[in-house]
Residue frames as qw, qx, qy, qz and C-alpha x, y, z in Angstrom:
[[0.852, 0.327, 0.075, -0.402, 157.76, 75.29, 153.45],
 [0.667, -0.211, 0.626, 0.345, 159.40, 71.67, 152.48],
 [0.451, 0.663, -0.373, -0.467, 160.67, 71.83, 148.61],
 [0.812, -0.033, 0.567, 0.138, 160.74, 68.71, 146.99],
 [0.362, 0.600, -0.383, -0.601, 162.44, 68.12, 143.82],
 [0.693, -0.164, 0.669, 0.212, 162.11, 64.90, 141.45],
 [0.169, 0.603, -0.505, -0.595, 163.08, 63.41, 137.84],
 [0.867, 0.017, 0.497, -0.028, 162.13, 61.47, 135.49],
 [0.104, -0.373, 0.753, 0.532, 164.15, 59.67, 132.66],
 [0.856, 0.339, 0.369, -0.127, 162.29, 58.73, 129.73],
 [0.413, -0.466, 0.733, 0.273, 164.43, 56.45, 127.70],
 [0.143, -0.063, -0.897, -0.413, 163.31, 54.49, 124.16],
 [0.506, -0.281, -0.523, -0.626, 159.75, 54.84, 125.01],
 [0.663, -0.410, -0.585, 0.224, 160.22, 53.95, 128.78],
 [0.086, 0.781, -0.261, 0.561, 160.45, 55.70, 131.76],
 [0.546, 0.006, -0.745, 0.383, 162.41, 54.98, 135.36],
 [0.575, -0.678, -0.281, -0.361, 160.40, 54.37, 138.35],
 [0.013, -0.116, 0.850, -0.513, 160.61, 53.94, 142.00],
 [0.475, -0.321, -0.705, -0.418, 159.02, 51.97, 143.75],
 [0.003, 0.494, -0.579, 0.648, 158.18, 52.71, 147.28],
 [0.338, -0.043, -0.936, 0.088, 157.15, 50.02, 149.90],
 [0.313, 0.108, 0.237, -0.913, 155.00, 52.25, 151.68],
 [0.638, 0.374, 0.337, -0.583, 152.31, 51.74, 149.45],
 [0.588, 0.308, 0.681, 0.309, 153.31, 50.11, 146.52],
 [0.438, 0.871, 0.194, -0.108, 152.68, 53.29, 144.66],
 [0.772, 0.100, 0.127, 0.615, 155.48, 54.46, 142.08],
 [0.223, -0.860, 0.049, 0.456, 157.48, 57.69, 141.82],
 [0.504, 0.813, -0.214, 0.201, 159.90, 59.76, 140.02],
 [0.704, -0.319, -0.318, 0.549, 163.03, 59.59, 141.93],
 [0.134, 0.725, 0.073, 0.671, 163.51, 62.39, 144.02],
 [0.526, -0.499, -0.640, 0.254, 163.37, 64.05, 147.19],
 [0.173, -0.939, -0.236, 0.179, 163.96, 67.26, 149.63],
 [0.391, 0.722, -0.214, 0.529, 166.14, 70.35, 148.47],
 [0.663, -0.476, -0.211, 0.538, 168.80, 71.20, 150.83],
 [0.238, -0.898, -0.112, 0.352, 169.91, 74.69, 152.26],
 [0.007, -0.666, 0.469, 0.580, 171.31, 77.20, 149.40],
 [0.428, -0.041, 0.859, 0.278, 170.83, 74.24, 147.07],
 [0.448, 0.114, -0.411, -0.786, 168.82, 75.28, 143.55],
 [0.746, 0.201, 0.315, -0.552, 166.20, 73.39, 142.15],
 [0.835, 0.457, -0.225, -0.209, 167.82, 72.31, 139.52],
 [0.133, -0.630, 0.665, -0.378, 170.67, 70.68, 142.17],
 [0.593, -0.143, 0.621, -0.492, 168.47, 69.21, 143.94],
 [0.911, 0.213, 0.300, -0.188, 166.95, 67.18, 141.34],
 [0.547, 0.517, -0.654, 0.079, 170.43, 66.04, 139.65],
 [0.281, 0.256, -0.859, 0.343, 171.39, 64.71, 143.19],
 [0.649, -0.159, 0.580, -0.466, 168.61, 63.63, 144.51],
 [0.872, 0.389, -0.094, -0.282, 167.94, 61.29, 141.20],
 [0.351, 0.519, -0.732, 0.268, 171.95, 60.68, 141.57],
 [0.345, -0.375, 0.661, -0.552, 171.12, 59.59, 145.20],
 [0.740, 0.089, 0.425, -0.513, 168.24, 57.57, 144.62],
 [0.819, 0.506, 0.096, -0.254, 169.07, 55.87, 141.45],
 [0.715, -0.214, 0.410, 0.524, 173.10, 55.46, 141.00],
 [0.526, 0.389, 0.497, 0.570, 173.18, 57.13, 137.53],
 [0.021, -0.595, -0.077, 0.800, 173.29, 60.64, 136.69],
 [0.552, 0.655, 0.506, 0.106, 170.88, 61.89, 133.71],
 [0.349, -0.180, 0.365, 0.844, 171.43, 63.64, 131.11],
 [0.115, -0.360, -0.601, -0.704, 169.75, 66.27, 128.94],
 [0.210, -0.461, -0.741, 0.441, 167.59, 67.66, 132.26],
 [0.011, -0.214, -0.256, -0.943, 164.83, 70.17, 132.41],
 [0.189, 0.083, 0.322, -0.924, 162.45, 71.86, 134.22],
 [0.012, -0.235, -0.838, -0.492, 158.92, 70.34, 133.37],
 [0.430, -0.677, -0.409, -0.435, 156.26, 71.53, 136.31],
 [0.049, 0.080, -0.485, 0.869, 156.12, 73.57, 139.49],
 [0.467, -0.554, -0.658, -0.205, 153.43, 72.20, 142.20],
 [0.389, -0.346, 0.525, -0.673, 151.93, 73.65, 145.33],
 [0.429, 0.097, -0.897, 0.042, 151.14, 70.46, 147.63],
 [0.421, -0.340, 0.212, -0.814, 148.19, 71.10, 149.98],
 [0.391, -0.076, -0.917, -0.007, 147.27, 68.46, 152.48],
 [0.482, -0.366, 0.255, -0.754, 144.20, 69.04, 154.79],
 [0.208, -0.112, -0.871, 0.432, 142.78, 67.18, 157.57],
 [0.043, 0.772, 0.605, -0.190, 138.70, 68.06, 158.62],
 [0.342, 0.792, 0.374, 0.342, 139.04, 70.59, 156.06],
 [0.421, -0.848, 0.253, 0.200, 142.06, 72.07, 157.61],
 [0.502, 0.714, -0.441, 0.210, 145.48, 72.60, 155.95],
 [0.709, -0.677, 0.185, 0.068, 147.99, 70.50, 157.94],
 [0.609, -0.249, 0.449, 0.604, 150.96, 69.74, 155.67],
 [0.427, 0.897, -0.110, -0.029, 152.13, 72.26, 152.27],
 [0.630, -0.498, 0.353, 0.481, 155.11, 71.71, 150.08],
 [0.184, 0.757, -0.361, -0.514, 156.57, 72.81, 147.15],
 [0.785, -0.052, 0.521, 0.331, 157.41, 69.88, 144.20],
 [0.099, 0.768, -0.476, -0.416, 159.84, 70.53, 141.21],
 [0.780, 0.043, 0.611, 0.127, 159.54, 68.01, 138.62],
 [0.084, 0.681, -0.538, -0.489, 162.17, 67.67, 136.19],
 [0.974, 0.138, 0.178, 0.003, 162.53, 65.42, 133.26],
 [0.258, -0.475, 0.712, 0.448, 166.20, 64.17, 131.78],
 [0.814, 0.414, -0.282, -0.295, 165.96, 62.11, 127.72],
 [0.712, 0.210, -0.614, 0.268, 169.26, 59.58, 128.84],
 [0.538, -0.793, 0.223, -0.177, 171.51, 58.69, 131.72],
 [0.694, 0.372, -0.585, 0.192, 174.83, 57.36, 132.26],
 [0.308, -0.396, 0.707, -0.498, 176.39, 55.22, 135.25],
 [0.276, -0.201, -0.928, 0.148, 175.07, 51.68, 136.69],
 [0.574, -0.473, -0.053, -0.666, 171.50, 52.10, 137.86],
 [0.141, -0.158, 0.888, -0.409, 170.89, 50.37, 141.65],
 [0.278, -0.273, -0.919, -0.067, 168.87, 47.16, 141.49],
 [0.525, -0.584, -0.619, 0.009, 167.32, 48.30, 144.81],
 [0.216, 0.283, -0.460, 0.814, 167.96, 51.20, 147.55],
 [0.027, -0.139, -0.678, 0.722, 166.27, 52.13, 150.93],
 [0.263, 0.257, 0.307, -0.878, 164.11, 54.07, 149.41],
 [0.777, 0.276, 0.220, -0.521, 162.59, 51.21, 146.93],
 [0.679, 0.201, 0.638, 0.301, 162.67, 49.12, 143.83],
 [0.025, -0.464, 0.551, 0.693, 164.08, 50.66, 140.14],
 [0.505, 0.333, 0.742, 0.291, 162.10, 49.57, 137.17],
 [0.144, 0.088, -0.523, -0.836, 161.44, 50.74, 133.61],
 [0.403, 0.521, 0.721, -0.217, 157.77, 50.88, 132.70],
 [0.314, 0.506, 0.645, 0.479, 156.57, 51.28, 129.04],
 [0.058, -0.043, 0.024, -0.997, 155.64, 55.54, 129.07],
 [0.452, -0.226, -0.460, -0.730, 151.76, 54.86, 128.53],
 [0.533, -0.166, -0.750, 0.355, 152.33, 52.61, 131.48],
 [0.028, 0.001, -0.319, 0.947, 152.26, 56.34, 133.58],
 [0.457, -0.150, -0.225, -0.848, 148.39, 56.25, 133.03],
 [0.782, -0.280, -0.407, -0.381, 147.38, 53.38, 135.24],
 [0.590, -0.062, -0.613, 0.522, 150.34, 52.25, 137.61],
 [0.394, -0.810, -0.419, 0.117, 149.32, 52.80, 141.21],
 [0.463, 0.349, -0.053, 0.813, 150.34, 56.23, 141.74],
 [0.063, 0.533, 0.431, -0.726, 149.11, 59.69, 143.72],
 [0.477, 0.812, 0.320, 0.107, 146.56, 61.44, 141.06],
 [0.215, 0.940, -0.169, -0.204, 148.79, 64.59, 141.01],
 [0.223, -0.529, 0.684, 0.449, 151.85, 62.96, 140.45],
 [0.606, 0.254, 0.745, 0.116, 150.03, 61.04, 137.46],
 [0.301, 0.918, 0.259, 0.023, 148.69, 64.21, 136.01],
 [0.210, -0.904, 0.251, 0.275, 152.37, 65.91, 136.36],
 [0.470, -0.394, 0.736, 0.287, 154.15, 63.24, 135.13],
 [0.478, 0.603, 0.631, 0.097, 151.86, 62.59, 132.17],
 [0.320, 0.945, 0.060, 0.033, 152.15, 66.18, 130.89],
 [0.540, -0.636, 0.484, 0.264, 155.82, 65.83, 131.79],
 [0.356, 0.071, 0.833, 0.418, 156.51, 62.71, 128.75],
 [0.406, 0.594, 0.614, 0.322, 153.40, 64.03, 126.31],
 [0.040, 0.960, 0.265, -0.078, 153.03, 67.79, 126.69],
 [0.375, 0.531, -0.079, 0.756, 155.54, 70.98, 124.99],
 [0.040, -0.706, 0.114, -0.698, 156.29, 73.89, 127.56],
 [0.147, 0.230, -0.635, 0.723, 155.42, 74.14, 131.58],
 [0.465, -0.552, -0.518, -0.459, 152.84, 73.20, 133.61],
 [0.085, 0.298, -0.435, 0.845, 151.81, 74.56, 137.15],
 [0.549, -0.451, -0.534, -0.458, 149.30, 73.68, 139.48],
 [0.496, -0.262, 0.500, -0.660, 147.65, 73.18, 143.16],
 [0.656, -0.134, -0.715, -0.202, 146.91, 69.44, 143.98],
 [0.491, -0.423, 0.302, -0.699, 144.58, 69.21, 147.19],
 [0.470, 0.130, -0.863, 0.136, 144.98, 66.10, 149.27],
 [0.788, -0.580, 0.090, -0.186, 143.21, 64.16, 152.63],
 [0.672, -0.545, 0.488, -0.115, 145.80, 62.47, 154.44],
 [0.582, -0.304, 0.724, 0.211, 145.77, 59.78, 152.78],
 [0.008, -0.219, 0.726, 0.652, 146.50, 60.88, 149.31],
 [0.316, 0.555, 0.745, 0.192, 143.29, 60.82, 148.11],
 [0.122, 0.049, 0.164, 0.978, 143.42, 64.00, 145.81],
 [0.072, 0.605, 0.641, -0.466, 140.06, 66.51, 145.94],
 [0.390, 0.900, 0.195, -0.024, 140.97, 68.68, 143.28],
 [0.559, -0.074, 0.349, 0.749, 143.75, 70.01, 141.14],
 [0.286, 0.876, 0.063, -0.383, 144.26, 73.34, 139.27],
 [0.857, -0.069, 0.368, 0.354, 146.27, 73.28, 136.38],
 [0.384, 0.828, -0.029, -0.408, 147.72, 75.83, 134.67],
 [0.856, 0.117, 0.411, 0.292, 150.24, 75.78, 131.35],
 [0.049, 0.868, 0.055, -0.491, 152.90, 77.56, 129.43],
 [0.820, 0.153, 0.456, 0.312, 154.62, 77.29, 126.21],
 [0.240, -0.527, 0.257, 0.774, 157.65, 79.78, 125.08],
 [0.639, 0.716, 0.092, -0.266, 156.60, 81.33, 121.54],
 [0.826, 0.198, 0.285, 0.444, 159.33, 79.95, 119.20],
 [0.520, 0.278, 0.205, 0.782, 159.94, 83.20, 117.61],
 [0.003, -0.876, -0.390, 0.283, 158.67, 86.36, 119.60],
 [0.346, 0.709, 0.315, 0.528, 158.79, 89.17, 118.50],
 [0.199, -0.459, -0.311, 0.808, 160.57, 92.26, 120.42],
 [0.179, 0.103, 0.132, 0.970, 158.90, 95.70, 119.95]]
C-alpha cells in the first residue's frame, strides 16, 4: 500500500499551498514515503523537497485511508499522513515541477479548488485540538462519495490508577 505524507505551514493567519497543474486544485506539499523512512521523515523532506524551506515546530495532525473505486470496485488504496509545522526557515521556491507556491489567507482552505477530503483534513488540521482519522471514498476522478471521520484529543491531565 502507497504511504503518502504531506504538510502544511500555517504562518500569521496564512497557510502554504501548492499548486498543481493537473487540475488547478491546491495541496499541502507533500508526497510518497520512502523505504525504512518514518512518517514523520517523510513529511520534513518531502515539504523540504517540494518547497525549498524546512518547517519548523511539526506535528502529526491526521491519519487517512484513501479508497478509490471504479464500477464500485476498489482499484487504487493509500495511506496519507498529514502533518502541520507553525514557521519555516530557508528561501521558499517561486515555482517547482511539481507546481506553483502561494500563501492563501487560512479561511481561504474552505473554498479553494481542492479534493473534499483533503479540505476536510486540512480544515481540522488549522481549526481543530488533537487527531483526526478517517476513510475518504473516491471515483476516479476525485469526486469523493463519503468520508468517515473519527477524532482524538489527549486529556491534559490523566489520571494514572
Amino acid at each position: 500500500m502507497q504511504r503518502i505524507a504531506n504538510l502544511l505551514v500555517v504562518r500569521d493567519g496564512q497557510v502554504l499551498l501548492l499548486r498543481k497543474p493537473r487540475r488547478n486544485w491546491y495541496v499541502a506539499p507533500g508526497g510518497k514515503m520512502e523505504s525504512g523512512e518514518s512518517i514523520y521523515e517523510a513529511g520534513i523532506r518531502e515539504f523540504t523537497e517540494e518547497t525549498g524551506a524546512k518547517p519548523i515546530g511539526t506535528h502529526l495532525k491526521g491519519i487517512y485511508t484513501m479508497m478509490i473505486y471504479e464500477n464500485g470496485q476498489v482499484v487504487d488504496e493509500w495511506m496519507l499522513y498529514t502533518f502541520i509545522a507553525r514557521d519555516l526557515e530557508g528561501q521558499l521556491f517561486e515555482e517547482t515541477r511539481e507546481g506553483l507556491l502561494e500563501w492563501h489567507p487560512v479561511e481561504s482552505l474552505a473554498f479553494l479548488p481542492m479534493a473534499e477530503g483533503d479540505r476536510s483534513n486540512l480544515l481540522f488540521a488549522v481549526n481543530q485540538p488533537g487527531m483526526q482519522y478517517g476513510t475518504f471514498h473516491y471515483t476516479a476522478d476525485f469526486e469523493l462519495i463519503k468520508e468517515s471521520l473519527q477524532t482524538s484529543v489527549e486529556e491534559e491531565n490523566p489520571q494514572n490508577g
